[in-house]
Wavefront OBJ file of the C-alpha trace (Angstrom):
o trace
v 0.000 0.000 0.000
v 1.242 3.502 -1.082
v 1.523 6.471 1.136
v -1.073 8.296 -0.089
v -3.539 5.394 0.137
v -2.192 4.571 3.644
v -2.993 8.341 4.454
v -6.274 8.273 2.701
v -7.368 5.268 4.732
v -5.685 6.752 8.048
v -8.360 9.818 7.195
v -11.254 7.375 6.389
v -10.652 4.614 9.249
v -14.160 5.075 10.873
v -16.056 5.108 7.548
v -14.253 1.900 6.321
v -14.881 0.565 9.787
v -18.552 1.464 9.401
v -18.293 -0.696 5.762
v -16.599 -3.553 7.313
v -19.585 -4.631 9.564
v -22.294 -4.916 6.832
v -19.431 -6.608 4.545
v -19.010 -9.331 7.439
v -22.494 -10.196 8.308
v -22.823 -11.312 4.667
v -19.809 -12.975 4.162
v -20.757 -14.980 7.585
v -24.843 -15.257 6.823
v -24.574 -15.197 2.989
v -21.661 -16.779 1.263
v -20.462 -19.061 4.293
v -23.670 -21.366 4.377
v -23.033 -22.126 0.806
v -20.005 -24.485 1.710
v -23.121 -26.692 2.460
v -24.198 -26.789 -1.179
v -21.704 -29.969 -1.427
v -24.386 -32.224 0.465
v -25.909 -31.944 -2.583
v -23.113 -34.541 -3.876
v -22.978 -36.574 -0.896
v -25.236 -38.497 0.505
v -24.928 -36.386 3.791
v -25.964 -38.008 7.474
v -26.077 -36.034 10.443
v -24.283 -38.581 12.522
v -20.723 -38.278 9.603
v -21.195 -34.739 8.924
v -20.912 -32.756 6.199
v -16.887 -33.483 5.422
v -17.056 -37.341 6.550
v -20.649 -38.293 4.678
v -19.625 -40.171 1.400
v -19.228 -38.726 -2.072
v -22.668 -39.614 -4.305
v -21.743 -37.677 -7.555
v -24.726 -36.632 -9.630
v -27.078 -39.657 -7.825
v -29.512 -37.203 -6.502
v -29.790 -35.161 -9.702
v -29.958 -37.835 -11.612
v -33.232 -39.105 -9.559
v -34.632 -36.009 -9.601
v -34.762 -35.688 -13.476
v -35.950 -39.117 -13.584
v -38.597 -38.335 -10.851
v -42.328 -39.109 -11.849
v -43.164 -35.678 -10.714
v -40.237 -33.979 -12.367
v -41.892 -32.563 -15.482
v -45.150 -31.886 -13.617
v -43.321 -29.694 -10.977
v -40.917 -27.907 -13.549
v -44.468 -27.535 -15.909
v -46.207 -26.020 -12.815
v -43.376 -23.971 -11.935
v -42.880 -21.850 -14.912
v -46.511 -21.610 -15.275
v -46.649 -19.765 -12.273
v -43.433 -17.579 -12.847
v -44.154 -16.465 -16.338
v -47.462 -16.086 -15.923
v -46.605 -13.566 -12.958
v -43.903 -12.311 -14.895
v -45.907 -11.022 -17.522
v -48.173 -9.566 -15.289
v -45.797 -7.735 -12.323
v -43.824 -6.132 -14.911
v -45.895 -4.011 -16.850
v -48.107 -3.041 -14.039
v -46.643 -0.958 -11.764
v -45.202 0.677 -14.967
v -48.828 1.558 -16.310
v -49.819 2.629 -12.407
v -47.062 4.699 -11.923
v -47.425 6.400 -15.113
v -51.528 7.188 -14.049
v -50.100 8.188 -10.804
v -48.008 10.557 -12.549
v -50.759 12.271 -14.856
v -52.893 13.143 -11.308
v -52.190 16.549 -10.529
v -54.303 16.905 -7.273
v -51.374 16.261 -5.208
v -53.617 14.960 -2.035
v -55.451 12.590 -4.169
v -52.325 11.498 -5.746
v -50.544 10.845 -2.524
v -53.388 9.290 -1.023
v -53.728 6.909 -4.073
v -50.683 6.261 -3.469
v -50.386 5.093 0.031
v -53.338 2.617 -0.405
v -51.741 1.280 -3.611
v -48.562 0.435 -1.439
v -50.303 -0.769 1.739
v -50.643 -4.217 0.905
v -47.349 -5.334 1.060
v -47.127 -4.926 4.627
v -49.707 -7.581 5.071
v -47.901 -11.159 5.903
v -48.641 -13.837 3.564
v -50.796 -15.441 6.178
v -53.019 -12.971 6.601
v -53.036 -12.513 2.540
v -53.721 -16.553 2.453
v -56.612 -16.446 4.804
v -58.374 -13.278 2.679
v -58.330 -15.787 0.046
v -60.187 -18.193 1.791
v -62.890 -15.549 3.042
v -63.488 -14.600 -0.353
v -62.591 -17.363 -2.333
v -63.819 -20.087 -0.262
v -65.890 -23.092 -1.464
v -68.654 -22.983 1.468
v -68.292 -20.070 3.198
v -66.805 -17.705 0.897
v -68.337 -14.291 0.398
v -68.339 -14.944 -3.513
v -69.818 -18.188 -3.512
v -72.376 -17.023 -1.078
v -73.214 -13.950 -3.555
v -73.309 -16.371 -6.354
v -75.794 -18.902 -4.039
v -77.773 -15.831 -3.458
v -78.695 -14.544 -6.615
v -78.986 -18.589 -7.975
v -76.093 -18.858 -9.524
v -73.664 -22.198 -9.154
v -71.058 -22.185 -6.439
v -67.376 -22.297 -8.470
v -64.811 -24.462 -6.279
v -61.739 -21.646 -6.945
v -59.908 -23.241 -3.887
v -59.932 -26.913 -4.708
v -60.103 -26.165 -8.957
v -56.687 -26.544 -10.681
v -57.335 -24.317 -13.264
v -57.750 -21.395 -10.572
v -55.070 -21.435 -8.512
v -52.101 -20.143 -10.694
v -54.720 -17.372 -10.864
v -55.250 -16.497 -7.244
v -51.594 -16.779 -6.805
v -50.523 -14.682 -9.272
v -53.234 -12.505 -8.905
v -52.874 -11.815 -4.933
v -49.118 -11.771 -5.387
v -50.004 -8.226 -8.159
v -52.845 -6.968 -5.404
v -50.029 -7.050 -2.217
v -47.173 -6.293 -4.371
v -47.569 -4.018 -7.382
v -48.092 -0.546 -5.659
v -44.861 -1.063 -3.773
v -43.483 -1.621 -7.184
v -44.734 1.669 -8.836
v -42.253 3.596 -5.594
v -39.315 2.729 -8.246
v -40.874 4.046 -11.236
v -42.343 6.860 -9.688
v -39.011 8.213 -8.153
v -37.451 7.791 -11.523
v -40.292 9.614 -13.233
v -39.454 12.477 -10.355
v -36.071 13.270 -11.778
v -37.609 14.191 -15.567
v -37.280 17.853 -15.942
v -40.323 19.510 -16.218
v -39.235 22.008 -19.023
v -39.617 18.643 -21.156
v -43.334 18.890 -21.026
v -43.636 22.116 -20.901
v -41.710 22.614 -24.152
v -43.893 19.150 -25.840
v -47.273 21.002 -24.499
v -46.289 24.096 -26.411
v -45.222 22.239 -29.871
v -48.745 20.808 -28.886
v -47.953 17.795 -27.841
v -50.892 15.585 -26.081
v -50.636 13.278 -22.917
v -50.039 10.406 -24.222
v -47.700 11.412 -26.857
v -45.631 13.203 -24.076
v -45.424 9.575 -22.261
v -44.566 7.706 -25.459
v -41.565 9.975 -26.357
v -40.661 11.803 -22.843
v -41.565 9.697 -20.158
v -40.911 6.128 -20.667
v -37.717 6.334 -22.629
v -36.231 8.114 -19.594
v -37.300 5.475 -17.361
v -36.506 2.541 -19.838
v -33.474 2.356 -17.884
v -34.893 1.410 -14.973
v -37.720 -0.676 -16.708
v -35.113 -2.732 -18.426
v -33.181 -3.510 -14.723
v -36.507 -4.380 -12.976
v -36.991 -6.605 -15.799
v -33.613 -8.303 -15.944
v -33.823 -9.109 -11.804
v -37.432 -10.043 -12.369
v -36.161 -12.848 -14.851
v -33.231 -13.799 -12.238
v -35.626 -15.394 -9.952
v -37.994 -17.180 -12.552
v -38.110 -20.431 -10.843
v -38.143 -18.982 -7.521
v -41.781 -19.321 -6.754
v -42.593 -18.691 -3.067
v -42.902 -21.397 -0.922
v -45.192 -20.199 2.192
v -48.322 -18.876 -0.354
v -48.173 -21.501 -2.171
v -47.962 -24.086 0.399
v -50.662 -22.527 2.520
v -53.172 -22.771 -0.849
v -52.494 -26.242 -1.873
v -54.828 -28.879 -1.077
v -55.227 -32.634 -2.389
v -57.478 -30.930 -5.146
v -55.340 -28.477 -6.882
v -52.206 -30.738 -6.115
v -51.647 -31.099 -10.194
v -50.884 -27.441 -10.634
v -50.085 -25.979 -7.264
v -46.729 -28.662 -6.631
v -43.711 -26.207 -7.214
v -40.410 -26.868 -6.644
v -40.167 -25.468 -3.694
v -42.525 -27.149 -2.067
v -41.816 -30.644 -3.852
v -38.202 -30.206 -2.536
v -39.685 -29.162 0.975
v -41.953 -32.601 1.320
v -39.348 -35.082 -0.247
v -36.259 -33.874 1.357
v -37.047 -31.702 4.330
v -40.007 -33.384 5.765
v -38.531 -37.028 4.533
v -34.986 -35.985 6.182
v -33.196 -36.175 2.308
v -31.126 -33.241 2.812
v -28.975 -33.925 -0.256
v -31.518 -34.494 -2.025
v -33.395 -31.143 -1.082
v -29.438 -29.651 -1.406
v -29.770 -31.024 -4.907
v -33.137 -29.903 -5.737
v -32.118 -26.007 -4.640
v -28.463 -26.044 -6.499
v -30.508 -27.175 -9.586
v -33.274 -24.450 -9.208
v -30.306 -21.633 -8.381
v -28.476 -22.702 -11.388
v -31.098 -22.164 -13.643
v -32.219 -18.979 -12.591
v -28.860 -17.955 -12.667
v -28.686 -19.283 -16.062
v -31.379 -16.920 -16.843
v -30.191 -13.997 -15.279
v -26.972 -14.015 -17.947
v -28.541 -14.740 -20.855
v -31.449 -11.712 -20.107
v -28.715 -9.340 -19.049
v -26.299 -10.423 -22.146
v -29.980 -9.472 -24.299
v -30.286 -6.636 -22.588
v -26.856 -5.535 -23.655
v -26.952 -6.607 -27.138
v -30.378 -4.976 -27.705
v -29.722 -1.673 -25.239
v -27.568 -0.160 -23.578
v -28.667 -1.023 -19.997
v -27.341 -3.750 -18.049
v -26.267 -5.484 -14.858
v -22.977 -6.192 -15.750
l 1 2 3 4 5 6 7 8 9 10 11 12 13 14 15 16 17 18 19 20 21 22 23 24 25 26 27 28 29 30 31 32 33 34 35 36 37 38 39 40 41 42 43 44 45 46 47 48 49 50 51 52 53 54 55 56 57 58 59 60 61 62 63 64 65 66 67 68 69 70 71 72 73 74 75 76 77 78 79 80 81 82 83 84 85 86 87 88 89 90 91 92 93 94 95 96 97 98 99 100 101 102 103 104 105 106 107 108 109 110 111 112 113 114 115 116 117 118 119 120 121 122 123 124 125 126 127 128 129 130 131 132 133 134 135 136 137 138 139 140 141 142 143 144 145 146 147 148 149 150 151 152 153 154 155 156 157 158 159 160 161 162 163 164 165 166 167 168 169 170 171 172 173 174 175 176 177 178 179 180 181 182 183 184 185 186 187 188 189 190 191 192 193 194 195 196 197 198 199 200 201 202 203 204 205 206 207 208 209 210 211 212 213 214 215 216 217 218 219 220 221 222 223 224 225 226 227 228 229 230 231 232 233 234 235 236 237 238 239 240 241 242 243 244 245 246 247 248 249 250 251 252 253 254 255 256 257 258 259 260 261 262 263 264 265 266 267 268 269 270 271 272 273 274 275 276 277 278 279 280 281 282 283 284 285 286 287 288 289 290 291 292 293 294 295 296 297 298 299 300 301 302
């Protein structure tokens, strides 16, 4: 180290010190428990540990690709994540542009606080609204329907239905959270931009086509590339909580086929297995969107 970088960091101690703290806790909580991933090539016990349990190879890869269930759980999971995909992306985009047109600023900032509310609401709580509305006896749409003589529709026990209610709730909790990113980039557009398209008489909508959502494309294009990253990463607890024996054929995901076979079952290479494979392809995906988004743009991760 040079003498002016020794004195630089001599001047900066406490602020570096201040950095090193967060830079531990993740090398400790974050990259440390991945030396585990290995059980996923051993055929780890408990009682050897994870250095003494024997090497397996590719054994519990290999039975997972020859599972029965393997292309029904790899069918239902990219149902669900490109379904919600296509639907949490574009969203908050068109809600925080109509957020942006209001200019009553009280409605616009109450709007927006009840847009963004639901996504402190815990899953559980999110689950069991679904079951007072949604539910097949009690629910307060099948009772409407039963009321005005209409037939009852089973949404929680119907296959077809559930990649809608979870996709669906997931956009009702989550998407006015998401418009808080678009907004604040839409914030940092200078104004003399529309004022100078309103006076060449430029409408609304032309001013969003050619002002406002090439300045946020940026953004857009980064929300979409980490949107793609976790593809396969559909969330255990929701879906767990809203699958029952009837909607078994669509609502089995890979999370939760990796949390009955290896967890519950005690297969923790397996379930190591299951995860490495799931990681891998999303990071798969992650590269090959970002190397698009270079190719095509000029805004990318890396």
């Amino acid at each position: 180290m040079t003498k002016s970088r020794w004195k630089y960091f001599k001047q900066h101690k406490w602020l570096y010190l201040m950095l090193a703290v967060p830079i531990i806790f993740v090398l400790i909580w974050n990259y440390w428990p991945m030396y585990g991933v290995v059980i996923a090539f051993k055929d780890y016990s408990p009682a050897f540990g994870i250095l003494g349990s024997p090497w397996v190879g590719l054994k519990h890869f290999k039975r997972f690709f020859h599972s029965y269930f393997f292309g029904n759980v790899m069918i239902n999971t990219l149902r669900v994540s490109i379904y919600s995909l296509l639907v949490s992306i574009p969203l908050p985009i068109i809600l925080a542009l109509m957020f942006n047109e209001i200019r009553i600023k009280w409605f616009k900032s109450t709007a927006q606080t009840i847009s963004y509310i639901p996504n402190f609401i815990s899953v559980v709580v999110i689950v069991g609204m679904i079951n007072f509305f949604f539910g097949t006896q009690n629910g307060a749409i099948n009772t409407l329907l039963s009321a005005v003589g209409l037939k009852q529709i089973d949404f929680l026990g119907s296959p077809a239905w559930f990649p809608h209610l979870y996709v669906w709730s997931g956009i009702w909790q989550g998407v006015g959270w998401g418009t808080l990113i678009y907004t604040a980039a839409m914030s940092g557009i200078p104004q003399d931009q529309y004022e100078a398209a309103y006076l060449e008489g430029a409408t609304r909508l032309q001013c969003i086509k050619n002002i406002t959502i090439p300045a946020i494309m940026p953004t857009i294009v980064i929300s979409a590339i980490l949107a793609t990253g976790g593809i396969m990463a559909v969330g255990f607890d929701k879906t767990y909580l809203l699958q029952n024996a009837s909607n078994l054929s669509t609502s089995e995901v890979l999370s939760t086929y990796t949390y009955k076979v290896g967890i519950i079952n005690g297969e923790y290479s397996f379930s190591a297995a299951v995860g490495l494979f799931n990681n891998i392809i999303n990071f798969i995906m992650l590269f090959v969107v970002n190397k698009f988004a270079q190719k095509v743009g000029e805004t990318s991760l890396w």
